[in-house]
C-alpha positions in Angstrom: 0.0 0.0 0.0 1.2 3.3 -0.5 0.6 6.4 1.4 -1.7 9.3 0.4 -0.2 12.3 -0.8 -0.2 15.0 1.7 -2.2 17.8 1.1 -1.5 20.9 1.4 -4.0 21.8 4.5 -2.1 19.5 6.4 1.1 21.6 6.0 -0.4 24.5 6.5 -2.2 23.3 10.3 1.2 22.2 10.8 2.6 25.9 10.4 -0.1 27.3 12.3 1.2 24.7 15.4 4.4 25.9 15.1 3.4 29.0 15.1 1.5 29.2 18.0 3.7 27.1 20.1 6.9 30.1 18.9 4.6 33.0 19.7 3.5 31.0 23.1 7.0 30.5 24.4 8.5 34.4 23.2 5.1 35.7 25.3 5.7 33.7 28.4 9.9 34.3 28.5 8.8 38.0 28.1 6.2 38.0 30.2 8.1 36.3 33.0 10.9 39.6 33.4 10.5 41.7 36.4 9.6 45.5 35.7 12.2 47.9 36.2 12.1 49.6 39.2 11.5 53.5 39.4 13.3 55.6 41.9 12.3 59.3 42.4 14.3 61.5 45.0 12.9 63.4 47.3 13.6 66.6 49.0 12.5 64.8 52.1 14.7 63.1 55.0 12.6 60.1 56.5 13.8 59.7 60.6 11.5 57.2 61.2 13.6 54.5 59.7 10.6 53.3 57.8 9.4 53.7 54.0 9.2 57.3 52.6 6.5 56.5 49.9 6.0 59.8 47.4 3.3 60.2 44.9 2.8 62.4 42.3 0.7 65.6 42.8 -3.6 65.0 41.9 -5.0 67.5 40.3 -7.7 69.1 41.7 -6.4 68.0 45.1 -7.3 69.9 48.0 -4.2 71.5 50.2 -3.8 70.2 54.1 -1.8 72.4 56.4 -0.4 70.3 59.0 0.8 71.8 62.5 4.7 71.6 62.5 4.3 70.5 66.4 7.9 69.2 67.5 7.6 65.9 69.0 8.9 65.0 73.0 9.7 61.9 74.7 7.2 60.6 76.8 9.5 60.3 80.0 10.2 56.8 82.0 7.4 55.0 83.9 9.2 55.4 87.2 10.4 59.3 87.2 7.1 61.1 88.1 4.3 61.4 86.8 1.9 64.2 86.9 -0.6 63.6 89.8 -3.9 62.6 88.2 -6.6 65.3 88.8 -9.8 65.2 89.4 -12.5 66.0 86.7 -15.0 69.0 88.3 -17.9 66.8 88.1 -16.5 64.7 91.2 -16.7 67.3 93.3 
């Protein structure tokens, strides 16, 4: 017996595979890279030790004016305290 000449569909499902399997493994190398990561300085100086995060100005935002209050130490437990006083109603 001999074998039945290919036709041409055949080939041309076979290039669409191959296709499809190429496009599938450039999309998921590519899709697997990390972003790059963006670094914007500030003219800030974070204390606090923890994360600084900065966003970009909203328009249409309303402005917030915040006290500039400087911060104290609450002193030790055992130097002290203020005497607790009384609220008027007790009296």
């Amino acid at each position: 017996m001999t074998e039945p000449a290919s036709r041409p569909t055949n080939k041309l499902l076979l290039l669409i595979a191959a296709l499809v399997v190429v496009i599938a493994a450039i999309w998921f190398l590519v899709g697997r890279q990390e972003p790059e990561k963006t670094e914007t300085k500030v003219d800030a100086t974070d204390l606090s030790g923890g994360e600084l995060i900065v966003t970009e100005p909203t328009p249409g935002e309303v402005p917030v004016s915040v006290p500039d209050t400087p911060m104290t130490n609450v002193p030790p437990s055992g130097s002290g305290s203020p005497a607790p006083t009384g609220s008027p109603s007790a009296q």
